[in-house]
C-alpha positions as a Python dict, from the first residue, in 0.01 Angstrom:
ca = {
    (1, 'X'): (0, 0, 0),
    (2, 'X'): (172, -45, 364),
    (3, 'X'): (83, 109, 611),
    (4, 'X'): (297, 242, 880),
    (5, 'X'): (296, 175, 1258),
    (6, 'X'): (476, 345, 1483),
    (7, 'X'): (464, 108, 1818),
    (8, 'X'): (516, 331, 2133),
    (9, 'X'): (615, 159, 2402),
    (10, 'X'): (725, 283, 2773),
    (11, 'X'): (864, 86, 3088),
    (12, 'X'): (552, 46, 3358),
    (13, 'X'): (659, 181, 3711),
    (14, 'X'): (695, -133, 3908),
    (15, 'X'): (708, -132, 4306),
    (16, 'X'): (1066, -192, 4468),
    (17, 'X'): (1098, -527, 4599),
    (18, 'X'): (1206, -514, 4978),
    (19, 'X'): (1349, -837, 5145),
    (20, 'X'): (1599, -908, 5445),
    (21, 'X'): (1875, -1102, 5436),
    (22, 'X'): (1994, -1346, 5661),
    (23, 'X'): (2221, -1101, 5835),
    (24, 'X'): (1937, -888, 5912),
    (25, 'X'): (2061, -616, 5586),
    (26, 'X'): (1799, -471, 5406),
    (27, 'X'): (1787, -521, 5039),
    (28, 'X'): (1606, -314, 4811),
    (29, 'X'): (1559, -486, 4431),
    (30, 'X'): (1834, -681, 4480),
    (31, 'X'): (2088, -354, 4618),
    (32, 'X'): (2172, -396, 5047),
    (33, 'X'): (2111, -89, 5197),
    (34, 'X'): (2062, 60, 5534),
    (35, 'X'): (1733, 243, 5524),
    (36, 'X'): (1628, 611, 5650),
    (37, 'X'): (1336, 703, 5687),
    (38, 'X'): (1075, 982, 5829),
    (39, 'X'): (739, 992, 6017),
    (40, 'X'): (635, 1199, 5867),
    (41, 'X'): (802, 1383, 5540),
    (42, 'X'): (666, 1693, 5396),
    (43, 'X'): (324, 1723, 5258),
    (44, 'X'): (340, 1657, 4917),
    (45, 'X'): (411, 1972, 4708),
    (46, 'X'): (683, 2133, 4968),
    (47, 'X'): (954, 2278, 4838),
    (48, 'X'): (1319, 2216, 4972),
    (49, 'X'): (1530, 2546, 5082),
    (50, 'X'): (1739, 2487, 4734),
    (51, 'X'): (1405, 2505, 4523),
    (52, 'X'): (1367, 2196, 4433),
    (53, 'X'): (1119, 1953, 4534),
    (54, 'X'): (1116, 1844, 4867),
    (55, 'X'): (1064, 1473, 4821),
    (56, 'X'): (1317, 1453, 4534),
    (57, 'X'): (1596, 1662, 4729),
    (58, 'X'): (1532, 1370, 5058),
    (59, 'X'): (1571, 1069, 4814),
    (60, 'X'): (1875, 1218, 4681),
    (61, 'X'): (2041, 1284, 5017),
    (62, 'X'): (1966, 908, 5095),
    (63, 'X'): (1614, 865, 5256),
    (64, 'X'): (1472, 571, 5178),
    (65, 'X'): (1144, 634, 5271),
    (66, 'X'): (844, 830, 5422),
    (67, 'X'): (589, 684, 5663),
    (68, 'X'): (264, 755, 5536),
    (69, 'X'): (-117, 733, 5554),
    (70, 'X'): (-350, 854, 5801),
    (71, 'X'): (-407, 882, 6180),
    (72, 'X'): (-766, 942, 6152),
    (73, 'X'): (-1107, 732, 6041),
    (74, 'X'): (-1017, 523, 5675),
    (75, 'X'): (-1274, 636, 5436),
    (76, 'X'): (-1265, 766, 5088),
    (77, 'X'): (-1117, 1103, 5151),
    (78, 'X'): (-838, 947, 5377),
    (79, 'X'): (-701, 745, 5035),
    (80, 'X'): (-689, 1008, 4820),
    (81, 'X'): (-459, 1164, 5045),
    (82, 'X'): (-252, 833, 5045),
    (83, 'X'): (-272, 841, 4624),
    (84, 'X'): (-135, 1179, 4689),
    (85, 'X'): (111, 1123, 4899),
    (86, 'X'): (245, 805, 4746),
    (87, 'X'): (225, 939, 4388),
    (88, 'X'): (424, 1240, 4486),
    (89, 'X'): (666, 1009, 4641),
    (90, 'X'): (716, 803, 4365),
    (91, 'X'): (775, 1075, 4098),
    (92, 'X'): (1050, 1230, 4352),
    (93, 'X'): (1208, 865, 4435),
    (94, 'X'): (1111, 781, 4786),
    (95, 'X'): (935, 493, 4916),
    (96, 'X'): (672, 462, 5158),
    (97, 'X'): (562, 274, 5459),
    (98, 'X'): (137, 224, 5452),
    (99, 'X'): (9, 276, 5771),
    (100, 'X'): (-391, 314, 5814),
    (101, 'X'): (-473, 220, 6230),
    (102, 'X'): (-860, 121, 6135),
    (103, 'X'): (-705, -198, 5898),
    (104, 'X'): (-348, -236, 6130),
    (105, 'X'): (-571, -416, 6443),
    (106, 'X'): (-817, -701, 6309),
    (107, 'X'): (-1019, -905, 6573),
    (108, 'X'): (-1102, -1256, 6468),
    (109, 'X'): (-1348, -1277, 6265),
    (110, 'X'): (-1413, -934, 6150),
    (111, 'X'): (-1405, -1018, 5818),
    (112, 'X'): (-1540, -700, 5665),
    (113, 'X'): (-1226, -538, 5795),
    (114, 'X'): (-1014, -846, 5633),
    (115, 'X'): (-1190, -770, 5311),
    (116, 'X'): (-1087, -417, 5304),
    (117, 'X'): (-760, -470, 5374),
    (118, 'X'): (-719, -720, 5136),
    (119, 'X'): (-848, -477, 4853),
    (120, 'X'): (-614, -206, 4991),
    (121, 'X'): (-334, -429, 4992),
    (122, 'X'): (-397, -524, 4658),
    (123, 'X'): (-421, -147, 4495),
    (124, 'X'): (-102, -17, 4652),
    (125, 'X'): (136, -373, 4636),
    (126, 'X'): (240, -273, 4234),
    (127, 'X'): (278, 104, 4342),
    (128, 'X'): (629, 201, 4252),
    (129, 'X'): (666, 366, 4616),
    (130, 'X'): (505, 83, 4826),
    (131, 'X'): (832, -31, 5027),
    (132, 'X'): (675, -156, 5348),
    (133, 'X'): (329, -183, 5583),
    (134, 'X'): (313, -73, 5894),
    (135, 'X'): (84, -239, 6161),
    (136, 'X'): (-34, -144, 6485),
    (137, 'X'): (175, 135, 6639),
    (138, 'X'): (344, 66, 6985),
    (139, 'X'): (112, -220, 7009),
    (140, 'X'): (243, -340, 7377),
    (141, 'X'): (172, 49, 7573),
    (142, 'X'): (-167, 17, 7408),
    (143, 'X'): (-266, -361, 7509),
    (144, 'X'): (-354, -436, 7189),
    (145, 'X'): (-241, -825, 7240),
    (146, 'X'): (-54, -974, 6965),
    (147, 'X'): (-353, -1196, 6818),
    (148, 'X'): (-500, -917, 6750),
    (149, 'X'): (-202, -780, 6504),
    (150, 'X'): (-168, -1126, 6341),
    (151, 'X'): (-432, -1075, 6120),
    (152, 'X'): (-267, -802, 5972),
    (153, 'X'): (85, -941, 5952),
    (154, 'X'): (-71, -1271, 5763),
    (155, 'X'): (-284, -1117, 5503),
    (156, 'X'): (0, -855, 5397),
    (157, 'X'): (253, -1188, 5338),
    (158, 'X'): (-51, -1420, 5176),
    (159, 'X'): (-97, -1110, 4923),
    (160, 'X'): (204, -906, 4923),
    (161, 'X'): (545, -1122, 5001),
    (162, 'X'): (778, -832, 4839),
    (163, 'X'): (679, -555, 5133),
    (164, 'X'): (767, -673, 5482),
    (165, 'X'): (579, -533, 5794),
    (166, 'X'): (684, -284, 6044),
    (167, 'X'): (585, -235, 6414),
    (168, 'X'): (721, 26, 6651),
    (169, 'X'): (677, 13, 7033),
    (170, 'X'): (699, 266, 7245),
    (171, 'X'): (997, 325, 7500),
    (172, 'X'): (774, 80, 7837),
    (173, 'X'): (762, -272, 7931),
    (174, 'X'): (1007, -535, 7910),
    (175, 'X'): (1193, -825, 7708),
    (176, 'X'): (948, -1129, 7823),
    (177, 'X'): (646, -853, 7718),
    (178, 'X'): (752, -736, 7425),
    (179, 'X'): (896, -1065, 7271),
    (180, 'X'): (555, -1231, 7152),
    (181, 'X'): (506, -934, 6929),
    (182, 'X'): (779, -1096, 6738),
    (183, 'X'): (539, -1307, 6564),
    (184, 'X'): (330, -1046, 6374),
    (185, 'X'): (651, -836, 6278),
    (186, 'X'): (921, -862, 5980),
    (187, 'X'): (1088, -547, 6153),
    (188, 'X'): (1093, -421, 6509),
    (189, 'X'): (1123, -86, 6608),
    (190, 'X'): (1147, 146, 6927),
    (191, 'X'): (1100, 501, 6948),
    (192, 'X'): (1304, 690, 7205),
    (193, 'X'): (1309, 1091, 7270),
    (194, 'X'): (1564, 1176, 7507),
    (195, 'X'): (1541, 1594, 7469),
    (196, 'X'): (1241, 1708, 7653),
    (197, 'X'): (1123, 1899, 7935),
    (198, 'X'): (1210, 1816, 8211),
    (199, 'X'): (1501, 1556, 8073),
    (200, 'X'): (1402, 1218, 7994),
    (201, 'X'): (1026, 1221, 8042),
    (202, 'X'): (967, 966, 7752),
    (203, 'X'): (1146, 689, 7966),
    (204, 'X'): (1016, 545, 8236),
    (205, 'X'): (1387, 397, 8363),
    (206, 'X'): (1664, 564, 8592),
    (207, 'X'): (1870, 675, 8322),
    (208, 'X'): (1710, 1033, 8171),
    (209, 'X'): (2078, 1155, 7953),
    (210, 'X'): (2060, 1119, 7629),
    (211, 'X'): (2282, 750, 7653),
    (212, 'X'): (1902, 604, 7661),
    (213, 'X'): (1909, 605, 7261),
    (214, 'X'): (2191, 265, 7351),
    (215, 'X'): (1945, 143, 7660),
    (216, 'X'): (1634, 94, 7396),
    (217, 'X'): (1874, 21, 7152),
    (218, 'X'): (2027, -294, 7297),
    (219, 'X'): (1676, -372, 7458),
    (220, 'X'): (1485, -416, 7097),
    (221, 'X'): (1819, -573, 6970),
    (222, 'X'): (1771, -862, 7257),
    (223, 'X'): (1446, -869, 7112),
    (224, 'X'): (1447, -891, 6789),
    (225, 'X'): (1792, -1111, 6780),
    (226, 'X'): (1551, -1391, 6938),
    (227, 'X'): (1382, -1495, 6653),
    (228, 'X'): (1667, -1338, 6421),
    (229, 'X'): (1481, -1012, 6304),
    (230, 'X'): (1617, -710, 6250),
    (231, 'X'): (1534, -366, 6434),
    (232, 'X'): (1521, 15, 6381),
    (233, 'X'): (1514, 335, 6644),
    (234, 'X'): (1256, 578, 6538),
    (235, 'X'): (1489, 884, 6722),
    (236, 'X'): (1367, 1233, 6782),
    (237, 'X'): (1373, 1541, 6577),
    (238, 'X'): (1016, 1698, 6760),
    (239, 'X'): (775, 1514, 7004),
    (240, 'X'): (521, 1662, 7241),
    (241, 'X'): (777, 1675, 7547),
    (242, 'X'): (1005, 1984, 7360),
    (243, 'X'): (754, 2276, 7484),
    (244, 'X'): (782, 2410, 7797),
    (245, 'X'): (443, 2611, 7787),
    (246, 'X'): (422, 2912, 7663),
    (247, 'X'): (838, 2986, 7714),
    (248, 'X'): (1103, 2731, 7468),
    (249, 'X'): (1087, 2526, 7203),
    (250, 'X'): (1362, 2290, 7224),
    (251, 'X'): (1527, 2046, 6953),
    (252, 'X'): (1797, 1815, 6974),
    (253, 'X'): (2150, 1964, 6845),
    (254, 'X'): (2319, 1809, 6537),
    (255, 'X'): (2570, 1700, 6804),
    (256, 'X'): (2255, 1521, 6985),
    (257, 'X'): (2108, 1409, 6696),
    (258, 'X'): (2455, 1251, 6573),
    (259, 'X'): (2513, 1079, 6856),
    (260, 'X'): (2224, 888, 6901),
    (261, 'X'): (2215, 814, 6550),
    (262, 'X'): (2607, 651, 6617),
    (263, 'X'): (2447, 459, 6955),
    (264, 'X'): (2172, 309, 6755),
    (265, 'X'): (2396, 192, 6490),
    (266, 'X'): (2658, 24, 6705),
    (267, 'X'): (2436, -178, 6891),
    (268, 'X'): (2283, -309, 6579),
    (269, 'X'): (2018, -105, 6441),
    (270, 'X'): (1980, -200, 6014),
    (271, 'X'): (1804, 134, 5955),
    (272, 'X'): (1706, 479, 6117),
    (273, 'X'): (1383, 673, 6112),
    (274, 'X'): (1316, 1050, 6260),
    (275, 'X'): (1021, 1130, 6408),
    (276, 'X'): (992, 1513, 6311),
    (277, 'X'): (748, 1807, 6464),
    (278, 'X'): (533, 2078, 6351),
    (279, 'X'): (720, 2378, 6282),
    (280, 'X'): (689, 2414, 5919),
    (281, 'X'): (909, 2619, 5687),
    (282, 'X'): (647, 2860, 5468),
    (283, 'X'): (815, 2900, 5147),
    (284, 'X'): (665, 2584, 5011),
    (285, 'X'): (386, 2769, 5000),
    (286, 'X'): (442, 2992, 4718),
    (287, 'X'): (537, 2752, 4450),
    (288, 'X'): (207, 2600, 4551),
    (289, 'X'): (17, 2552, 4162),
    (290, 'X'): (-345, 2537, 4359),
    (291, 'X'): (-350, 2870, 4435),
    (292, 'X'): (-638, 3099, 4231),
    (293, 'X'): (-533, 3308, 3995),
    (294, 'X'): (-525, 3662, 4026),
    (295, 'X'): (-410, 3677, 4353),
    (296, 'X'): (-8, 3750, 4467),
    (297, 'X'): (97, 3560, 4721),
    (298, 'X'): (302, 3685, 5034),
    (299, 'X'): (482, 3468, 5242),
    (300, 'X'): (615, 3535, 5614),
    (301, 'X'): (877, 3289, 5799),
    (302, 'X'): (865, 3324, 6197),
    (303, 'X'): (1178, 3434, 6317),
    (304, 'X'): (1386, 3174, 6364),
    (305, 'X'): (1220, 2922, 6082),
    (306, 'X'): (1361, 2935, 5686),
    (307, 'X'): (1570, 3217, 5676),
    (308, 'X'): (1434, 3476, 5914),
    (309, 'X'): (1613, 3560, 6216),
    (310, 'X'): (1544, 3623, 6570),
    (311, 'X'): (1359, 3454, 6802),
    (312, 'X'): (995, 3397, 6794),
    (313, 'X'): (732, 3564, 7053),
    (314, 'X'): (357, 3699, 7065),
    (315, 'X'): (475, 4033, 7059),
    (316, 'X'): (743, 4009, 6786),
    (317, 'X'): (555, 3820, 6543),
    (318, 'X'): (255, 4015, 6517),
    (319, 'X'): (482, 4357, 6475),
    (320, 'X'): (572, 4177, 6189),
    (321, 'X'): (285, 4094, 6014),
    (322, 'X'): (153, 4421, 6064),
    (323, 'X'): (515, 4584, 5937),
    (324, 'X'): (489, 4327, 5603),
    (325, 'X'): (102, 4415, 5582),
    (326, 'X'): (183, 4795, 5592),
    (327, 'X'): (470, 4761, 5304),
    (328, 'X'): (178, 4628, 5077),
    (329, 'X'): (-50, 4835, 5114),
    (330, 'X'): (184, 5097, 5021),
    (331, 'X'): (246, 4985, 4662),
    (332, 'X'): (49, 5139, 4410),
    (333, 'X'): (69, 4789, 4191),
    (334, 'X'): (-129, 4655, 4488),
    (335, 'X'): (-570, 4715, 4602),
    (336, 'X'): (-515, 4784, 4987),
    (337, 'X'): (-903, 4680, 4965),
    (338, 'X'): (-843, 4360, 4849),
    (339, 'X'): (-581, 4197, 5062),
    (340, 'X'): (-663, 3870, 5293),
    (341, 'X'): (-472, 3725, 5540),
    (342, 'X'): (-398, 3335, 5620),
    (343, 'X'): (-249, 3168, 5918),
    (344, 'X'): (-226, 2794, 5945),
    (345, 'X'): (-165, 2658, 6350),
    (346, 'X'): (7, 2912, 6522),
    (347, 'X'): (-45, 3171, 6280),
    (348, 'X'): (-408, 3197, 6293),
    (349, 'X'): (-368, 3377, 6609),
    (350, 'X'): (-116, 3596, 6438),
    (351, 'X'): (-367, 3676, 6096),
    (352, 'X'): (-641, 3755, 6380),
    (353, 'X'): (-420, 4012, 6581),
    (354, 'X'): (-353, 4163, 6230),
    (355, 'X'): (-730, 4172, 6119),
    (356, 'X'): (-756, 4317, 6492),
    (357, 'X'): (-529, 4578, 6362),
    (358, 'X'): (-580, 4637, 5994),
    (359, 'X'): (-865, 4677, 5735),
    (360, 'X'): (-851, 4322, 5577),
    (361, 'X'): (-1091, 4171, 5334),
    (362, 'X'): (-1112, 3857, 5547),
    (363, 'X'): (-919, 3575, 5702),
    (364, 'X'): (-847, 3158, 5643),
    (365, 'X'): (-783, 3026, 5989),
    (366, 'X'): (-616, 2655, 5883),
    (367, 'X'): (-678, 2465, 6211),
    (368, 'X'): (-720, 2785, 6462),
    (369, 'X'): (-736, 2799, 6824),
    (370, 'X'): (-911, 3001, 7087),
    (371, 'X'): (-604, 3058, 7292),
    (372, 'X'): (-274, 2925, 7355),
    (373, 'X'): (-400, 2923, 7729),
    (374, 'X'): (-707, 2700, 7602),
    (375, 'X'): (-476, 2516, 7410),
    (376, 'X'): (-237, 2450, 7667),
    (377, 'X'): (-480, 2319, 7965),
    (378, 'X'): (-562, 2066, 7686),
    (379, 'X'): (-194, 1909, 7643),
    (380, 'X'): (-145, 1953, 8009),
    (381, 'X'): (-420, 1955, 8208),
    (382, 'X'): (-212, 1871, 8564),
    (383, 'X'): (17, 2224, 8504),
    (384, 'X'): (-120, 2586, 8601),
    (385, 'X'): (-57, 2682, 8240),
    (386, 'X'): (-221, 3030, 8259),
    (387, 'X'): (89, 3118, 8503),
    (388, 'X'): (340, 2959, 8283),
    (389, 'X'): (222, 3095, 7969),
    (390, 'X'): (486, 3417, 7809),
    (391, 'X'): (287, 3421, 7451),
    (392, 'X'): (-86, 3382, 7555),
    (393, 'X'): (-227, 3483, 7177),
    (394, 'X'): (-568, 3508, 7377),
    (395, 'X'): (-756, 3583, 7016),
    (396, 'X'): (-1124, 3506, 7100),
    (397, 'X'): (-1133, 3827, 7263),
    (398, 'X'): (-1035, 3976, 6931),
    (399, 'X'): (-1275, 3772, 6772),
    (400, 'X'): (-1568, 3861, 6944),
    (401, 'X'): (-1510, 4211, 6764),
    (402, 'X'): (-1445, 4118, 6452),
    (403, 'X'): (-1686, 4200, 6130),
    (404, 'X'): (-1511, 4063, 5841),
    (405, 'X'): (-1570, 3719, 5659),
    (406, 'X'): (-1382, 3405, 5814),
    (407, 'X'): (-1335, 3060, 5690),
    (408, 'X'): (-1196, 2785, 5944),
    (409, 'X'): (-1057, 2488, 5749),
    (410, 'X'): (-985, 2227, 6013),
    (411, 'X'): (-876, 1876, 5986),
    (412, 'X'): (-1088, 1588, 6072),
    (413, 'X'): (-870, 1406, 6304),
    (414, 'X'): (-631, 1695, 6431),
    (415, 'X'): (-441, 1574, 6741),
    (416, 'X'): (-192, 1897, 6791),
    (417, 'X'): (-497, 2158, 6772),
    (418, 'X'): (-832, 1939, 6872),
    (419, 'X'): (-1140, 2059, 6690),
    (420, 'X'): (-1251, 2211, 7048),
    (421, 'X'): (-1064, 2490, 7036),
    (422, 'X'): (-1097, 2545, 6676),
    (423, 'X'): (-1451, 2551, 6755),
    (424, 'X'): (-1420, 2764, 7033),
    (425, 'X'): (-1278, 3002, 6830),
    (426, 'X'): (-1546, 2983, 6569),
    (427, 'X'): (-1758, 3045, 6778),
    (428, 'X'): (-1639, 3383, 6909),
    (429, 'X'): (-1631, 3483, 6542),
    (430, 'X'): (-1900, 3777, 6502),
    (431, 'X'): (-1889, 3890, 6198),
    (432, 'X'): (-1925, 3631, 5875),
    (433, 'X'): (-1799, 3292, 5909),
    (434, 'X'): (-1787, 2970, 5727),
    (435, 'X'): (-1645, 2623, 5838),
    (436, 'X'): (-1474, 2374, 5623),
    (437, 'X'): (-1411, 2013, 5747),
    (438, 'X'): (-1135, 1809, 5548),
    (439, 'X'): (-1175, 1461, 5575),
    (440, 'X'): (-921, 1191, 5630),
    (441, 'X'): (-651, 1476, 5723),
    (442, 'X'): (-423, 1563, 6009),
    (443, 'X'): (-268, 1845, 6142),
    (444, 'X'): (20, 1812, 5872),
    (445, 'X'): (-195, 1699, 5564),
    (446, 'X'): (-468, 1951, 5621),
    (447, 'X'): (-377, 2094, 5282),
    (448, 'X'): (-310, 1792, 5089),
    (449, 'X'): (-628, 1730, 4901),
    (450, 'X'): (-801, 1942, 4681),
    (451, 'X'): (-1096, 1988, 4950),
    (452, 'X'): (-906, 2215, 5145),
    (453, 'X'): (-789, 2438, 4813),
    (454, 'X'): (-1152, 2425, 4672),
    (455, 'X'): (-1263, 2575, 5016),
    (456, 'X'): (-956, 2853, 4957),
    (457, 'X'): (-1019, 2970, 4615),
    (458, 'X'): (-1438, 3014, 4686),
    (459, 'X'): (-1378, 3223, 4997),
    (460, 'X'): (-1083, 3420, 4836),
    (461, 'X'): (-1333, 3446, 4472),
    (462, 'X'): (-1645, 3573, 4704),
    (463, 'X'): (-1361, 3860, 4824),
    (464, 'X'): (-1356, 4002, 4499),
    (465, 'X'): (-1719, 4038, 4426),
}
């Protein structure tokens, strides 16, 4: 009698293998390219304008890569957000670059921090979207000395030769100061963000047009060229300097964008990240599969964001989420009784006007604020920001009447909205409340792990009982 085998076999996902040639080209398994990357992508999960995954729709345009990790304390929670993140990436074709600040800065001798990096290094080196480390960020602004990045930059090579390391500094000090850092780097990088308010407050030089992008560029080429290593710009979609308080947002134009793209290119730049902001497009939301069941989901864009038009302001955006909130409750297919409202950032202060407003069931506040006044003083504490301020969204007034059930999910190391004013908030709250801390998130993965939808689907089940 024989007996029959049938033998499956399938191809193991192996991690790219990233090297530099001697021209300073970047070659990924054995094809030169010029890199692109972001810091950061979108969350894991988001969904591109055309439908498709975000991730995959990037890779396919030609991004090479995502930075990734966290900006807050390393524990357990933190790296299942990277195993998100990274998994995510790899199933839609990107790469990543690790970065994790508690492992990036080791003083000598620390060697309980050596032995967790060295067991990090060794989880993620095989991972089919490892494509490079990142070590301390714009080590030379923050006097973190270059012996104390070496560490880092020698146990990545001892255990991981195939993934080079990548520091970025920021736009201060000169070529004899920022030349030592040469050592403890495979690939130098400045970050530069010319659009701002006023112009040019990210540079500390004479020139403030947006020809800077070609000042930094030729000052990290000098650089680099020294010890024949090859540089990227990190250039500007968003940064902190766009938001004159309370009045404009503003973004560099295509035009902008393009040219200092071209400028960094010409004077010798082998790759190009974008350093993007907060304004997140909302439809990624729906196709989310961690929603409960039971529930339909309604989505609002701002004006101005996805495909809504207009232009965004305190008074505007709250008529519409009470005009949207009105058209439901309309429908006989839908229970007026039973209908919650969620704001993440600056639309917490919009779902608490509307629960000022309407009958809701209750409210999720992801990462909510007191008031954009509060909120302001924080960021800039040397402006008279309660003058300045158009769209105030004072909502812990409105709080302070409120008697339906909240839950606050906030982030543990949140750096746009600080857990002060979330608190503040919180605090205001007078009717039912409940607080949900996600570890190892930011402001932009606050919603990556499954903490944050566990916290979702028990306040949203409790609704129905």
């Amino acid at each position: 009698m024989r007996i029959l085998t049938l033998l499956l076999l399938s191809a193991a996902a192996h991690s790219a293998v990233v090297s530099i040639r001697a021209d300073g080209v970047f070659v990924f398994d054995s094809k030169p390219a010029f890199p692109i990357g972001f810091t950061t992508a979108p969350a894991p999960g988001a969904i591109a304008p055309s439908g498709g995954d975000a991730y995959s729709e990037l890779a396919t345009h030609g991004v090479a890569f995502n930075r990734c990790g966290t900006v807050g304390k390393w524990n357990p929670q933190a790296e299942a957000t990277l195993d998100s993140i990274m998994d995510r990436a790899a199933k839609g074709g990107m790469l990543c670059a690790i970065y994790i600040p508690d492992l990036a800065v080791i003083a000598p001798g620390d060697a309980a921090k050596e032995k967790e990096l060295r067991r990090v290094i060794q989880k993620y080196k095989p991972h089919p979207a490892t494509g490079f480390w990142k070590g301390a960020d714009e080590p030379e602004w923050g006097k973190i000395p270059p012996d104390k990045c070496r560490r880092f930059y020698e146990i990545v090579h001892e255990l991981d030769p195939n993934h080079p390391v990548w520091i970025t500094q920021a736009p201060r000090g000169t070529a004899e100061t920022l030349k030592p850092y040469n050592a403890v780097y495979d690939v130098g990088a400045i970050d530069i963000y010319p659009i701002s308010y006023p112009p040019g407050v990210h540079t500390d030089r004479p020139n403030k047009n947006l020809s800077m992008t070609g000042d930094y560029a030729k000052l990290i080429g000098q650089i680099t060229a020294a010890d024949k290593k090859p540089f990227w710009m990190v250039l500007q979609i968003c940064f902190s300097g766009v938001a004159k308080p309370g009045a404009t947002l503003r973004f560099p134009t295509f035009a902008e964008q393009r040219y200092m793209s071209y400028q960094s290119i010409i004077d010798g730049a082998r790759g190009l990240l974008y350093f993007g902001g907060n304004a997140e497009e909302v439809s990624w939301t729906v196709t989310e599969r961690r929603w409960p069941l039971g529930w339909t989901i309604v989505a609002m864009n701002y004006r101005g964001y996805g495909k809504s038009e207009g232009s965004p302001g305190e008074t505007a955006l709250v008529a519409d989420a009470l005009a949207i909130y009105d058209a439901i409750a309309r429908r006989s297919d839908v229970d007026a009784t039973h209908i919650v409202a969620l704001g993440r950032s600056l639309g917490t202060g919009v779902a608490v006007k509307l629960a000022a407003a309407r009958p809701l069931a209750g409210v999720i506040l992801a990462s909510p604020y007191d008031s954009l006044v509060a909120l302001g003083r924080t960021h800039y504490p040397w402006l008279p920001v309660s003058w300045l301020l158009k769209h105030r969204f004072d909502v812990d007034a409105d709080a302070r009447r409120m008697r339906i059930p909240m839950l606050a999910v906030v982030a543990s190391s949140d750096t746009i909205i600080p857990r002060a004013r979330s608190q503040s908030l919180y605090d205001a709250w007078a009717g039912p409340k409940a607080w949900l801390d996600v570890p190892g998130t930011d402001h932009n993965t606050l919603s990556v792990p499954d903490t944050f939808w566990t916290g979702v689907t028990e306040f949203l089940t409790a609704r129905l009982q």
